[in-house]
N, C-alpha and C positions, 0 to 999 in steps of 0.2 A: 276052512273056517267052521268052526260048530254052528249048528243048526241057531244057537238062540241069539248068537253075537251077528249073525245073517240079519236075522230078523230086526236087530236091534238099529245094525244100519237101514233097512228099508223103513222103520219108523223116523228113525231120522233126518233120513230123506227128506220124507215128506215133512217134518217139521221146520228144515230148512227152507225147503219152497215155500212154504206159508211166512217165513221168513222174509225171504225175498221179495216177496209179495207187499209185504207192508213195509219194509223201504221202499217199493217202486212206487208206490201209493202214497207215504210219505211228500215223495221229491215231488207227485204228481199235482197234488194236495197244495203245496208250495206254489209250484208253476202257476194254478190256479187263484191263488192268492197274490201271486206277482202283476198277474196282468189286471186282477180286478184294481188293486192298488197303484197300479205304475209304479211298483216298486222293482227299480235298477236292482238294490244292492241284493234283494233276493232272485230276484232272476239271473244274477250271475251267479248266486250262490248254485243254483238248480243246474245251469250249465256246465258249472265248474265243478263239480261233483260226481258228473253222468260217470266217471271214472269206477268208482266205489261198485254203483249197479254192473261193469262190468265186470272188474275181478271175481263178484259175487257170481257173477252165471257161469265166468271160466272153472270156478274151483266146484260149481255143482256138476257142472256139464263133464268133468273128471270124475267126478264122484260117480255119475249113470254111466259111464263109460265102463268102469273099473268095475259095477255090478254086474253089467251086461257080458262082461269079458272076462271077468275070473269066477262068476258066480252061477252064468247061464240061469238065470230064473226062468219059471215059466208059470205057463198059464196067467194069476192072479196078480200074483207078484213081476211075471214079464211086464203085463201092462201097468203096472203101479210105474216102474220104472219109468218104460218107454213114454206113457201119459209127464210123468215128472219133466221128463227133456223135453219135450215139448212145449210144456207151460211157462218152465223157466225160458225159452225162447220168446212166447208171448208175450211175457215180463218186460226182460230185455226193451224189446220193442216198444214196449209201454213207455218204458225210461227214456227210449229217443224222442218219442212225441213229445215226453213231457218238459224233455231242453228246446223243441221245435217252439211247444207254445209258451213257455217262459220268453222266447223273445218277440212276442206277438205285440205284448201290450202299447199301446200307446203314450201318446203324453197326457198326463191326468188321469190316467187308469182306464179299463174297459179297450175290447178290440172295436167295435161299434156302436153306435147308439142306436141302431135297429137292430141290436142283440142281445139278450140276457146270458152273457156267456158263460158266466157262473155256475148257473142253475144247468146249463146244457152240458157243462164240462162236470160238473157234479153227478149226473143223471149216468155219464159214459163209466166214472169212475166207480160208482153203485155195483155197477156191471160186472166189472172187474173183483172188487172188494168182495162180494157175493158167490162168486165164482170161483174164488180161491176160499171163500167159505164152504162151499159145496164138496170144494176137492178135500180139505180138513176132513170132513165128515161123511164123508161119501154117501152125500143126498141127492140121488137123481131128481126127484121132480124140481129141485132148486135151479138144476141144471137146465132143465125143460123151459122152465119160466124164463129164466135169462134171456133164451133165445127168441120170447115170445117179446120181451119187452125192447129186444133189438130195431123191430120194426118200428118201435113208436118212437124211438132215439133216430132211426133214420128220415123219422118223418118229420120231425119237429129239426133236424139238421137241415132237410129242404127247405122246409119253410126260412127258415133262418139267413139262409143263402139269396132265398128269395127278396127277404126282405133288404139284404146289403144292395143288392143290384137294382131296385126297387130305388133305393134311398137316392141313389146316385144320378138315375134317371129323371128321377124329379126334381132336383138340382140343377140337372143340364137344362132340365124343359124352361124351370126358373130364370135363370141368367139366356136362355137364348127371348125370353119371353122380353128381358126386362134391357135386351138388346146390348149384351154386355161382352166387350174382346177385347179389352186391355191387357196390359202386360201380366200384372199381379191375376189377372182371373185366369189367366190359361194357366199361371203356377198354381192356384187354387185348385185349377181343376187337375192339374197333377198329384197334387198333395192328394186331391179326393180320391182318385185309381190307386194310389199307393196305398190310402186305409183302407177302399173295398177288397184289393189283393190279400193284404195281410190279413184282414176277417175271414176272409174265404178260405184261406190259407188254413188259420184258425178253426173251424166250422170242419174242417174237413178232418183236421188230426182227430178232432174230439171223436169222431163218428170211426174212424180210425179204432181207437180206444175202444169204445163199444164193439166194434169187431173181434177187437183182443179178446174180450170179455167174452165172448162167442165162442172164440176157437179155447181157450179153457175150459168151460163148463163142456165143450164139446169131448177132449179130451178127458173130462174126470167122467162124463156119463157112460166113453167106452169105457174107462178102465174098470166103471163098478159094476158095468152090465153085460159089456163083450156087446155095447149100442153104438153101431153108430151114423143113426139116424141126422144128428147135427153135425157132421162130419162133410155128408156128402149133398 
């Protein structure tokens, strides 16, 4: 293959990931709007679609193969690659959480009411969208920052967890207070374990996500530095 038609798929490459990126983000985007909504018909749309994000990472995941193997890159260009198949993995994975929490929502919208899960599914997804801007551009300190803002997403996901388990307990202290075991209250108090599960449930993918967001900026900071400090 001539030296410039080489080159021209390695740009493309990475145009494609940046690609893939913002349909993952998309569907994610969605998910989040489903559950703040309680909206069913998008949230099956979101599930029902996880399909598309796969063929999309099978036919990149071809593409890094077929460079790696008839092209032998190296040095700059190896890790341009290698870093690509790896993020389009993070990707991927992105798109399962984002069918995980399209089925989160509730009836009337929101996973808890001691939750802004919006704003915390929003904060994870930043991560990610920024991350795959980094790797566009190959901005290391963008990459840096990510992983600084990681902590503050896992801290504010404790809290958050804290609060569901919090809510529930206060409940129980309630009705034992107010001397309460009828039929209907222990199904109450079922329905209660069955929202705290799925908030938690919920709480956990998002910081999930944020993770993703981690391990790609990790990956685009080696490819632009030969760093890899967020790696290990």
């Amino acid at each position: 293959m001539p030296r410039e038609n080489y080159q021209e798929r390695l740009e493309e490459l990475r145009a494609d990931v940046v690609a893939m990126g913002d349909l993952v983000l998309d569907r994610y985007e969605s998910a989040l709007r489903a559950v703040e909504a309680g909206d069913d018909a998008l949230a099956d749309e979101v599930i029902g679609t996880d399909h598309v994000v796969n063929d999309r990472y099978l036919e990149l995941e071809e593409e890094c193969t077929e460079l790696l193997a008839l092209q032998q890159p190296v040095a700059g260009d190896l890790r341009l690659v290698t870093a690509s198949f790896k993020i389009i993995t993070d990707l991927e994975r992105v798109a399962d959480l984002a069918t995980n929490i399209a089925e989160y929502g509730g009836e009337g919208g929101g996973v808890h009411p001691a939750v802004d899960f919006r704003r915390l599914g929003e904060a994870a997804g930043e991560m990610v969208s920024d991350a795959i801007a980094a790797y566009e551009t190959a901005d290391p300190e963008a990459c840096r920052e990510i992983d600084v803002r990681d902590d503050d997403l896992d801290e504010r996901c404790r809290r958050a967890s804290e609060a569901v388990v919090r809510s529930l307990l206060e409940a129980d202290r309630a009705r034992t207070a107010a001397n309460e075991s009828s039929e209907s209250d222990s199904e109450h108090l079922a329905d209660a374990l069955d929202d705290v599960s799925r908030a938690l449930l919920a709480v956990r993918d998002v910081e999930r996500v944020g993770d993703h967001g981690v391990n790609i900026a990790a990956r685009t900071l080696y490819m632009i530095e030969s760093d890899d400090e967020l790696i290990y």
